[in-house]
Structures are given as structure tokens and as C-alpha cells.
MARBA-191354 format. One record per residue (C-alpha): residue number from 1; chain; x, y negated, z. Coordinates in Angstrom, 1 decimal, always signed. Layout:
<atoms>
     n   chain     east    north       up
   NUM       A        X        Y        Z
...
</atoms>
This chain:
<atoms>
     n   chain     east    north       up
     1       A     +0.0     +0.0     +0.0
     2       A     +1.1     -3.4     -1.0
     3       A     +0.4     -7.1     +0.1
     4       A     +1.1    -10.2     -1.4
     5       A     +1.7    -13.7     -0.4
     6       A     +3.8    -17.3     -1.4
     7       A     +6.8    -15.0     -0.3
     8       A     +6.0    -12.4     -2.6
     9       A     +5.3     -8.5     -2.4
    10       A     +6.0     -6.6     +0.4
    11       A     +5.1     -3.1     +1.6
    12       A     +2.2     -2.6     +5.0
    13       A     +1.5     +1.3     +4.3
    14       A     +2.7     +4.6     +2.9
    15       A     +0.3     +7.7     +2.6
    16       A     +0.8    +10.8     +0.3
    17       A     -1.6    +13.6     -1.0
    18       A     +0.2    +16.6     -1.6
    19       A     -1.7    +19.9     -0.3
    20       A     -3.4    +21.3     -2.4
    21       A     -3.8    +18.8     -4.9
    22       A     -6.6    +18.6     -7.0
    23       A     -8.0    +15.3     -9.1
    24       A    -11.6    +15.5     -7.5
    25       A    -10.3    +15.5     -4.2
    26       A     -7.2    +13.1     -4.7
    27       A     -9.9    +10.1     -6.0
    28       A    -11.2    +10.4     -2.2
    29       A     -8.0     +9.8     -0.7
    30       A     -7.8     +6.5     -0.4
    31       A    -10.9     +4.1     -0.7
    32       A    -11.2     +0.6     +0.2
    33       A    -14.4     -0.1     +1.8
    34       A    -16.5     -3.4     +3.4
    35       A    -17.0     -1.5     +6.5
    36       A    -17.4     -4.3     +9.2
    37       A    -17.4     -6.9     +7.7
    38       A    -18.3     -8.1     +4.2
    39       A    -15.4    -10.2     +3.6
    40       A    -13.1     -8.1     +4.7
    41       A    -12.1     -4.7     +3.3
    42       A    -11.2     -1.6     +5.5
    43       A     -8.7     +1.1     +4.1
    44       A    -10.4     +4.6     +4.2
    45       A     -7.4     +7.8     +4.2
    46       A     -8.5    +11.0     +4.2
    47       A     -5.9    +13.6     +5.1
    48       A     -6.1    +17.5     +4.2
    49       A     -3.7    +19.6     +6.0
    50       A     -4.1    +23.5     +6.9
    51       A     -2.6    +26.8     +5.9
    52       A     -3.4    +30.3     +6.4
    53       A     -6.8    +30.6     +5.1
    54       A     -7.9    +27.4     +7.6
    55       A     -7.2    +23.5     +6.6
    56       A     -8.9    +20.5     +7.7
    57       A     -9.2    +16.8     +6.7
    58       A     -9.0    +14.6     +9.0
    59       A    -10.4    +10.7     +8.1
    60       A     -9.1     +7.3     +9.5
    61       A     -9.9     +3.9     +8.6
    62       A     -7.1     +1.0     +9.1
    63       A     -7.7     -2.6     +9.0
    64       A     -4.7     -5.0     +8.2
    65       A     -3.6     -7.9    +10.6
    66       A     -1.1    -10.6     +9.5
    67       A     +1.8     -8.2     +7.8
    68       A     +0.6     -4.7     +9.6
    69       A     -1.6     -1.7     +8.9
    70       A     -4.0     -1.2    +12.3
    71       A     -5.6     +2.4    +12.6
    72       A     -9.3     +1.3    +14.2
    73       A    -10.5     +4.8    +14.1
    74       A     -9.6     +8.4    +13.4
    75       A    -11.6    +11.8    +13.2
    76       A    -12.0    +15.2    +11.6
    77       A    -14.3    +15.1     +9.0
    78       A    -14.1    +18.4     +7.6
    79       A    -12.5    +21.9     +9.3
    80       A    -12.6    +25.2     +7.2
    81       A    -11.5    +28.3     +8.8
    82       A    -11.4    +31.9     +9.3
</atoms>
């Protein structure tokens, strides 16, 4: 994730999707959404991670303040297993 200002371009956030990868599933990784606000936009991540015939994917949603990447909640939204 990337911001921008007079300064120029700077990095607030790295996520990667990498188990299991599949294009339906990748396009819901990462979704910017007017959660509390509708002027401001919350950062939706969804991560899969698992093995073993069980996986799960766990959701958070970050908000940005100033220069930083906030997490303002986390759960699981999905758990698959044997």
C-alpha cells in the first residue's frame, strides 16, 4: 500500500496472497471500503492460511492515521476443517 503527499510517495502497508492462490479468491484480498465513515475509506485484508486438510481466513480492517496503517478490528471469518 502506497500514500502520497507534497513530499512524494511513500510506503504505509505490505500484505501478500500466496496460499493457495486462485484469481476469484485473490480479488477479495484486499478491498477498500466506506465502512465508518463516508469520507473516509477503510482497508479490508483478508488472510487465508491452513494446511493439512484445515485452513482458515482470517479478516481485518485498518484505518490510516497521519503516515501509519492502524488495525481497528480483526476476526476469523471463515475456518474449514477436518
Amino acid at each position: 500500500m502506497f500514500d502520497e503527499d507534497e513530499h512524494g510517495w511513500w510506503i504505509v502497508g505490505d500484505f501478500s496472497y500466496w496460499y493457495l492462490w486462485e484469481p476469484a479468491q485473490a480479488e477479495r484480498f484486499l478491498e477498500l471500503r466506506e465502512i465508518i465513515s463516508y469520507r473516509s475509506k477503510e482497508i479490508v485484508v483478508r488472510e487465508t492460511s491452513g494446511g493439512s486438510n484445515a485452513w482458515e481466513i482470517g479478516l481485518s480492517i485498518y484505518r490510516m492515521h497521519g503516515r501509519f496503517l492502524y488495525r481497528i478490528f480483526n476476526t476469523d471469518e471463515e475456518i474449514k476443517g477436518q
